[in-house]
Each structure stands twice: as structure tokens, then as C-alpha cells.
C-alpha positions as CSV (number, residue, x, y, z in Angstrom):
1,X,-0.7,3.1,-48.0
2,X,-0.8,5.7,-45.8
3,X,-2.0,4.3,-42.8
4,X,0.4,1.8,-43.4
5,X,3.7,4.0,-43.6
6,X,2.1,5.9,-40.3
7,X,1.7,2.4,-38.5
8,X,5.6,1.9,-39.1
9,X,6.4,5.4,-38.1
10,X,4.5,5.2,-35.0
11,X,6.2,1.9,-34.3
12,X,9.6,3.1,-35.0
13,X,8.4,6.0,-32.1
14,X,7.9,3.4,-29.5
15,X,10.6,1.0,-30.2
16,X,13.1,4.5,-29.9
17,X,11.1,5.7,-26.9
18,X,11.8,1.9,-25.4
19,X,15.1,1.3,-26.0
20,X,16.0,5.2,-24.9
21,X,14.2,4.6,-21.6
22,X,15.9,1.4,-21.3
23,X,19.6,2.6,-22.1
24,X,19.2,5.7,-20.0
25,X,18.4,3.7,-17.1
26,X,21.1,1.2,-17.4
27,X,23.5,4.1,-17.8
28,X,22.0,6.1,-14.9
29,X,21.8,2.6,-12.7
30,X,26.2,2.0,-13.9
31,X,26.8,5.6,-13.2
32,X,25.3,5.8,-9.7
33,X,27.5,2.0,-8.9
34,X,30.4,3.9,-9.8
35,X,29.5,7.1,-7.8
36,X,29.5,9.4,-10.8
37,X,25.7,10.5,-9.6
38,X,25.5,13.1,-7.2
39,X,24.5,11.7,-3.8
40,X,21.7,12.8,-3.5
41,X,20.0,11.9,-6.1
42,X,22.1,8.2,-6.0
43,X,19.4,6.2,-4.7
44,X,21.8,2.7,-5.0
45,X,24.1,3.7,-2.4
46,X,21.4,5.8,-1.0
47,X,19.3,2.4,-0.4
48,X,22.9,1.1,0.6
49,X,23.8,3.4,3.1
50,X,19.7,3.3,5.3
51,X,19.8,-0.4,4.7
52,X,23.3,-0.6,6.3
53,X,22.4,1.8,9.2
54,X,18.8,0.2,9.9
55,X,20.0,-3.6,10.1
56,X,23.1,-1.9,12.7
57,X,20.4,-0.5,15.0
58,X,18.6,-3.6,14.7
59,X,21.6,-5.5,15.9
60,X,22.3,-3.1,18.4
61,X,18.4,-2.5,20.1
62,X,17.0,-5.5,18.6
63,X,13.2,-6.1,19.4
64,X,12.7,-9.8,19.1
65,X,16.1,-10.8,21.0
66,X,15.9,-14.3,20.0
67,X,15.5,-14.0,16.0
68,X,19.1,-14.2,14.4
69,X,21.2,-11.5,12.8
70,X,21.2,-12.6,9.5
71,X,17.4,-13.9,9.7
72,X,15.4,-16.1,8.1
73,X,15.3,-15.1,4.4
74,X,17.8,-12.5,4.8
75,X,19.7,-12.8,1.5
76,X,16.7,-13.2,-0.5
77,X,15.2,-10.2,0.8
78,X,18.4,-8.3,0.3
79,X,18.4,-9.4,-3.7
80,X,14.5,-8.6,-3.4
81,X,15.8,-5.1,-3.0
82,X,17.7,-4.9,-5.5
83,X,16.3,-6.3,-8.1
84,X,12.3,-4.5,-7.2
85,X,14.7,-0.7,-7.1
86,X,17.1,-1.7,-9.9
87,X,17.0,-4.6,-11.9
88,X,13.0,-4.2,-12.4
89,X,13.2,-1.0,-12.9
90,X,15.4,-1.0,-16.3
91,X,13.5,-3.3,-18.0
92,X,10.1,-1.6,-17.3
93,X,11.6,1.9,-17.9
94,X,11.0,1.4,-21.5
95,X,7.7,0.2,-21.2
96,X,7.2,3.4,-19.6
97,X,8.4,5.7,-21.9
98,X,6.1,4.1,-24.7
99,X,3.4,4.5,-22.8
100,X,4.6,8.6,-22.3
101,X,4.4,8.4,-26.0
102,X,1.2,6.8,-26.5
103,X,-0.6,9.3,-24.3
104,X,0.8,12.2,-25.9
105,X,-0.5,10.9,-28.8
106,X,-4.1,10.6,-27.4
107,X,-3.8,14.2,-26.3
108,X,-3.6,13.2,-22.3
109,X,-0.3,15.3,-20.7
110,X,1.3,15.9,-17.7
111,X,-1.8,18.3,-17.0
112,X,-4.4,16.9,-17.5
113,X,-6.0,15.8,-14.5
114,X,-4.7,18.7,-12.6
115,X,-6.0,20.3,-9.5
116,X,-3.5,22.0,-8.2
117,X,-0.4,24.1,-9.1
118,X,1.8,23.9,-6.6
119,X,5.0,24.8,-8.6
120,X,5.1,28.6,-7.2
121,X,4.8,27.4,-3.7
122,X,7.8,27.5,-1.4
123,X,9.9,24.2,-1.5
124,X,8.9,22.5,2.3
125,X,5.2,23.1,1.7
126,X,5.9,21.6,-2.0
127,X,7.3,18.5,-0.2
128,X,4.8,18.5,2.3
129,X,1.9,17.8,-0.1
130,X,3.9,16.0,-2.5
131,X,4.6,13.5,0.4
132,X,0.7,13.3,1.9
133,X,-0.4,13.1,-2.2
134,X,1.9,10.4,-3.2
135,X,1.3,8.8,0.5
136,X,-2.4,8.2,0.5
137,X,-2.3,7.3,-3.5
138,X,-0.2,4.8,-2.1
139,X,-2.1,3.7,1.0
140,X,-5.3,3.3,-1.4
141,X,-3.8,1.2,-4.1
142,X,-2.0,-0.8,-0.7
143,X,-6.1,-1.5,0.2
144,X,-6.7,-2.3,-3.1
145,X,-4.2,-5.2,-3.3
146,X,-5.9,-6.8,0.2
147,X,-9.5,-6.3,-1.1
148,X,-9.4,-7.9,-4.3
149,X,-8.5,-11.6,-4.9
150,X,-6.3,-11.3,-7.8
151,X,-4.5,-8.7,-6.6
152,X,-3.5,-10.6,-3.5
153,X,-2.2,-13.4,-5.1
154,X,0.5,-11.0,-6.3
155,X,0.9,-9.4,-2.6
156,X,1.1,-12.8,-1.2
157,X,5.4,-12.6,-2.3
158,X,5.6,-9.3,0.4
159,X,3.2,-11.6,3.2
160,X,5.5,-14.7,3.1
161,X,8.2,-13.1,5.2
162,X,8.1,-15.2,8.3
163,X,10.9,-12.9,9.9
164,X,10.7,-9.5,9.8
165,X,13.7,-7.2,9.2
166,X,14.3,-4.3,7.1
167,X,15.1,-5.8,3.6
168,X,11.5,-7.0,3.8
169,X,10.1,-3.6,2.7
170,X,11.1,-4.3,-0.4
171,X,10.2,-8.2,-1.0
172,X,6.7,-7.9,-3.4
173,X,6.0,-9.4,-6.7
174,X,7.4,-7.2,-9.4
175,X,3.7,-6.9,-10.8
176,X,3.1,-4.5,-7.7
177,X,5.3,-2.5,-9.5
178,X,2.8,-2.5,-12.3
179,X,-0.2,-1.4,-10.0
180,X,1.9,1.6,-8.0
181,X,3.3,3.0,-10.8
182,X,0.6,4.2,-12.7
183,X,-1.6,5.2,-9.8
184,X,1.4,7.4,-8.4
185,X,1.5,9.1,-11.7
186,X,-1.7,9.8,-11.1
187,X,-0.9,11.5,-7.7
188,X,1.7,13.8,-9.8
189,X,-1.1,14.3,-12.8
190,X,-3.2,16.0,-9.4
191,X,-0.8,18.0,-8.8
192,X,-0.5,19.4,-12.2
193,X,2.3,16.8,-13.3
194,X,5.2,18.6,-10.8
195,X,7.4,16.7,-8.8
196,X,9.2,19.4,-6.7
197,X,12.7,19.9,-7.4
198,X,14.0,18.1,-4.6
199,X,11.6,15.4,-5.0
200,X,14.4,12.6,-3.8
201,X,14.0,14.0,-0.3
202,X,10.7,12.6,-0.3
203,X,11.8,9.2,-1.6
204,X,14.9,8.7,0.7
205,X,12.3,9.8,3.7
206,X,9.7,7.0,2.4
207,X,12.6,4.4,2.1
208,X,13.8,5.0,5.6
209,X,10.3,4.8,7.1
210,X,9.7,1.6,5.2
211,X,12.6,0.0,6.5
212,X,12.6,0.7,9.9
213,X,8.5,-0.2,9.4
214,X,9.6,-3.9,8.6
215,X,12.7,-3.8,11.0
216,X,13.2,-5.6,14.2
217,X,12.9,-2.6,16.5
218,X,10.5,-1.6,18.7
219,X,9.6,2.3,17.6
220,X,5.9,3.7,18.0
221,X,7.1,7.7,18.2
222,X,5.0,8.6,20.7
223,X,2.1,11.4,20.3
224,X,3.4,10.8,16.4
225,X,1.7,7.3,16.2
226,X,-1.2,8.7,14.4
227,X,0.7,10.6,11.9
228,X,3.7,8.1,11.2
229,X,4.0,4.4,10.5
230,X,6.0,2.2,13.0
231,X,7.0,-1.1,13.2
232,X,4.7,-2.1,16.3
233,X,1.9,-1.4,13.8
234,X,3.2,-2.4,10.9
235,X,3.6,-5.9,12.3
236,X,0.2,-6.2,12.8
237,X,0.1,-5.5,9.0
238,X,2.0,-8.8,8.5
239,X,-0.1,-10.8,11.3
240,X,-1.1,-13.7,10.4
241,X,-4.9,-14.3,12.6
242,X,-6.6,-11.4,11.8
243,X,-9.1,-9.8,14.1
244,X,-12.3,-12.1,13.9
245,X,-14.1,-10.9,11.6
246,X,-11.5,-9.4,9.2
247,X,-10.3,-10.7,6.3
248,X,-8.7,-8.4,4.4
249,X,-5.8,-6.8,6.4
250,X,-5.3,-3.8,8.8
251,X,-2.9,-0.9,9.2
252,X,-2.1,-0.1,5.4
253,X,-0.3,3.0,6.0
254,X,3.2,3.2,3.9
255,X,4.5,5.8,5.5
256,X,1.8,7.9,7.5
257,X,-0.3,6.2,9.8
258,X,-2.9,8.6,9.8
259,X,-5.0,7.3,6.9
260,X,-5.5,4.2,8.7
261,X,-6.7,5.9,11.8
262,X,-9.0,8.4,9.8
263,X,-10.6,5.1,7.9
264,X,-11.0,2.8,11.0
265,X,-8.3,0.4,9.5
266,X,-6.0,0.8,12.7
267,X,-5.3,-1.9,14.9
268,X,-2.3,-2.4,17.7
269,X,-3.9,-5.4,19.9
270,X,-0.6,-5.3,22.3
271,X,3.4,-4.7,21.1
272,X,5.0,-7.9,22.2
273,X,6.4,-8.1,18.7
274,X,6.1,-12.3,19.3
275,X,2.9,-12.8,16.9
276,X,3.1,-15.2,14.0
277,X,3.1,-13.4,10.3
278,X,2.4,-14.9,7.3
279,X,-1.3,-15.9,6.2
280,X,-3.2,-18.8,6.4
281,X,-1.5,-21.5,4.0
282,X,1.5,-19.8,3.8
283,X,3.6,-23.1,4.5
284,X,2.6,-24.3,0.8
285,X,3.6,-21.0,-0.8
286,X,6.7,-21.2,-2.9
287,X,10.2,-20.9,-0.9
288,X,12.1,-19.5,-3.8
289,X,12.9,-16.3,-5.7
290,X,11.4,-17.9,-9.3
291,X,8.7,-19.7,-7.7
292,X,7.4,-16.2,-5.7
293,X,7.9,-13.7,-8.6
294,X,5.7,-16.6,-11.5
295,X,3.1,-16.7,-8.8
296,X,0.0,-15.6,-9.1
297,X,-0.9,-15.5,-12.7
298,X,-3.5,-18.7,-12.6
299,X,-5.4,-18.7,-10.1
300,X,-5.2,-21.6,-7.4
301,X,-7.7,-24.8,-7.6
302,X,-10.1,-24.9,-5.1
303,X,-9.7,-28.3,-3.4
């Protein structure tokens, strides 16, 4: 009897941890719509306002002069954003907080895989290795979803852009969502499980770098190539003949560059910003937003 009654109680726990998560994020989601978030830390008009200024300097210095304003697939990347930051993001919140829950309950905390304390360091160096941390946790799990077959049938959604532009950074399977997540915890659990005050900093930095990443400018930042992304290399990400050879993918990097370089995963051929993306068999993939986000569950017959 008593196992039983905890059972319930421990159910009750999660359904309330669930549906808190899930309300709090629909009312933090409605508040920052309606401006009634402080700016900066109102990452939908945030998202708004770099996506709006990217895609106006790609109009203005474009790279590829002949690909179209409003590109191929430009709506459905722009709902790909929104839904992967925002839509997504409510309904997993509550899975998120049961998990929170369930953990506690196993004894694991914030702390426990800590390293580090970086709390009593000064703010920029706080950023600083709260950036390179979450960065490389990033680049490894981007690596992981190129090495292993199951995890790049889910990765496929992001490599079926045939145009690249800046709403592209954020067209992936929502299961990616399930891979980064806990992994990036992990980065945070390093560091003691603090994220820096001003944490957001870090995340509008990443966004920006993303989209001008998948954007149709030409940017390589100089002597900074080997610390930052750029979109010259990041295309080579997306390309879709690989090196012979090579059949898992080059130039990971999210937002630094240097991982790539330090792993001998770099590679910038020429920047003519003219080679085909996509991968091999990407005219049978599915065309639409319910057909990309069901793939990948069963795995394709071999013919």
C-alpha cells in the first residue's frame, strides 16, 4: 500500500512539474509577443530583429547574385525558426522539468559533474568560457549526428536546404532538439551548473553567428577564420560531393571554427559560393514541413 500511494505521489510530482514548465513557457513565449519581456532577454523579437537585419545585408551585398530574394524555401525556413525556438520549445519544456525532477530524485544536481566554479569570476571571463564550453559541447554532438547513421537521418531536415540563406540555421528535425539539449546541460553541469547572469549575451552572439553562417554573404573575417565560423566555410558544411574519401561531413564548427581546425575537420577547397548542397539522394527526400519533421524514425530499405 505504500508503494502504491508513493507511485501516485511521485506521479502527481511530474504531471505538476509538466504542466508548470509547460504554462510558464507559454506565458513567457505570450509575454515576450507582447513586449512585456525585457529586451534583452526577449529572444522572439530578439530572433526577429538579427533575422530582419541579416536577410537586409544579404539583399544589399548578396554573394550568390543570381539566387532570388525570397529563395527557394524561404517561408518554410522562416516557420522552421519559429517553430524549432518557440513552438518546440513549449511542448518539450515540460518534459524537461520532469526530467529536473526525476534526477533530483536519483540524487544527481546541478553539481554534480562539476569541474569548475566559475561563479566568483568577473562577468567577460564568465562569458568567455561559458561560450567556448557550450561551443565545443555543441561542435561534438554536431559530429556525432554526421558519424552515426541514425542520427543522420534526423540531420538530413537541416542538409535538404538547396538554397542557403539565413533562416536555414534554424531548419533541423525537432529530434535534434532532443540530442543538444541534454548534452548542453552537461556543458553547464562542468561548469558547476552556472549559467552566468548575462547568459542571453551568449545566445543572441551564437544566433547571429548562425545566421550570417547560413546567409548569402561572402564573410571569412580575416586572421579570425580559425577562431570564428563563416559562411565560406560553413557552405562547405552543406556541400554536397564531399572530398573523396570523406563521408561524413567537414567544418562542424557552430560558432568557432577553431575546433575544426584543431581536429583536422577543416576544409575551404575555393569560395566561389557556386557548389551544389544537399547530399546524395536528396531529390527523393520529403519537400514538406510534415514529411521532413516524421522522417527518420524507420529506417530506409535498402534497394
Amino acid at each position: 500500500m505504500d508503494k502504491l500511494f508513493t507511485y501516485f505521489a511521485n506521479m502527481e510530482r511530474y504531471l505538476t512539474a509538466f504542466t508548470d514548465g509547460f504554462l510558464n513557457m507559454v506565458d513567457y513565449t505570450w509575454r515576450s509577443i507582447l513586449f512585456e519581456v525585457p529586451f534583452y532577454t526577449n529572444f522572439f523579437w530578439g530572433l526577429t530583429a538579427i533575422s530582419l537585419a541579416v536577410w537586409l545585408l544579404e539583399i544589399v551585398f548578396p554573394w550568390r547574385k543570381n539566387q532570388a530574394i525570397i529563395r527557394k524555401d524561404f517561408w518554410l525556413d522562416t516557420f522552421y525558426m519559429y517553430f524549432n525556438f518557440f513552438i518546440f520549445a513549449i511542448v518539450i519544456t515540460g518534459v524537461y522539468d520532469i526530467l529536473g525532477v526525476l534526477f533530483s530524485d536519483l540524487g544527481i544536481t546541478a553539481k554534480s559533474l562539476a569541474i569548475m566554479d566559475i561563479s566568483a569570476w568577473p562577468m567577460w571571463v564568465q562569458l568567455l568560457v561559458f561560450f567556448i564550453i557550450i561551443d565545443f559541447v555543441q561542435w561534438f554532438t554536431h559530429v556525432l549526428l554526421h558519424r552515426y547513421e541514425f542520427l543522420w537521418r534526423f540531420h538530413k531536415v537541416h542538409h535538404s536546404v538547396k538554397e542557403m540563406g539565413f533562416a536555414a540555421h534554424l531548419r533541423y528535425h525537432w529530434m535534434e532538439n532532443i540530442f543538444y539539449k541534454p548534452l548542453k546541460t552537461f556543458g553547464v553541469m562542468i561548469l558547476g551548473g552556472f549559467e552566468p547572469s548575462q547568459a542571453y549575451i551568449v545566445h543572441f552572439v551564437a544566433i547571429a553567428i548562425g545566421h550570417l553562417n547560413h546567409a548569402n554573404i561572402k564573410i571569412t573575417w580575416g586572421p579570425l577564420r580559425y577562431i570564428f565560423n563563416n559562411p565560406v566555410m560553413h557552405l562547405y558544411h552543406h556541400v554536397k560531393a564531399l572530398p573523396e574519401g570523406n563521408t561524413r561531413g567537414v567544418n562542424f564548427g557552430i560558432s568557432l571554427s577553431l575546433w575544426d581546425y584543431i581536429f583536422k575537420t577543416n576544409y575551404i577547397p575555393e569560395d566561389s559560393g557556386t557548389v551544389e548542397i544537399g547530399f546524395p539522394g536528396d531529390e527523393k527526400f520529403p519537400k514538406g514541413f510534415w514529411g521532413q519533421i516524421t522522417y527518420g524514425f524507420v529506417k530506409p530499405k535498402k534497394k
